[in-house]
N, C-alpha and C positions, 0 to 999 in steps of 0.2 A: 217465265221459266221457273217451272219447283223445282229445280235443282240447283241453282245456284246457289247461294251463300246471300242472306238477308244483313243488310249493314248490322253491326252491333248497337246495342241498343245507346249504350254513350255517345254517342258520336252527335254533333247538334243535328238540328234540322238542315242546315245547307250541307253539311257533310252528307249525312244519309240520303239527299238527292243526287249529289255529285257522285256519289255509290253506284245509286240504282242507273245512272246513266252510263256511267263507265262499265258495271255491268251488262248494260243494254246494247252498247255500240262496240265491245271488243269482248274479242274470245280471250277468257284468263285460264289459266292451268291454276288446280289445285292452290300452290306454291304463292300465286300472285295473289290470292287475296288479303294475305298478310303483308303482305305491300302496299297494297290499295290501303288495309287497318294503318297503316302506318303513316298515310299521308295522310290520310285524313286524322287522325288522330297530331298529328303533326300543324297541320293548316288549324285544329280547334287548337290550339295552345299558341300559336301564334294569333290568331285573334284575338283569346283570351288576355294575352300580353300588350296586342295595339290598342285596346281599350283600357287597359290599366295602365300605360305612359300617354295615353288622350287625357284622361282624366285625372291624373297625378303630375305630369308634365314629363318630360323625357331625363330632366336631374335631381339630385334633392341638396340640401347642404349638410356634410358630414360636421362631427362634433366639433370642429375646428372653422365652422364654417366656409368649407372649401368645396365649392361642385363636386357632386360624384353622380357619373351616370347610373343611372334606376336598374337595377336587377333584373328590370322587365325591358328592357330596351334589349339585352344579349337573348333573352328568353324569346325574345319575336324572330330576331336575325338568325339565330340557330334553327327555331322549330320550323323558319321560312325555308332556308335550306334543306332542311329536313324533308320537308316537303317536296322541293324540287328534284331533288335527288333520287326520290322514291318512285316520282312521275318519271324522272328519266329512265331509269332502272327496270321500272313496267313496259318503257316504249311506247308510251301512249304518245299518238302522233294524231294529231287534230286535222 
């Protein structure tokens, strides 16, 4: 389809297929495809965050040396939601 809307070029590689598919198997209005920008953009920032508290750990020790959970731990639960919220809102039903 040359009419559709091509993923934005930011978006990673799995985003920009999970696009072209969602694209492929439902009809979107206009409107939806900044929905679909949004999850996906959404789902890359929560990855980007589950791999930054992989590799740094999920806490750090503040100057008092007392736990504090990582910045990137809210960044993943948020942008996960984010995510989910935006697939609901689309009605994409599997």
């Amino acid at each position: 389809m040359s009419d559709t809307p091509k993923p934005p070029s930011h978006l990673s590689v799995a985003s920009k297929a999970w696009w072209r598919q969602i694209v492929d198997e439902f009809y979107l209005e206009p409107h939806h495809y900044r929905q679909l920008q949004a999850a996906c953009e959404a789902w890359d920032r929560c990855q980007q965050a589950r791999r930054a508290v992989a590799k740094h750990g999920p806490t750090y020790l503040d100057r008092f040396d007392a736990p504090r959970a990582r910045p990137e731990v809210a960044i993943e639960r948020d942008s996960r939601l984010a995510c989910l919220r935006a697939i609901r809102e689309l009605g994409l039903v599997f």
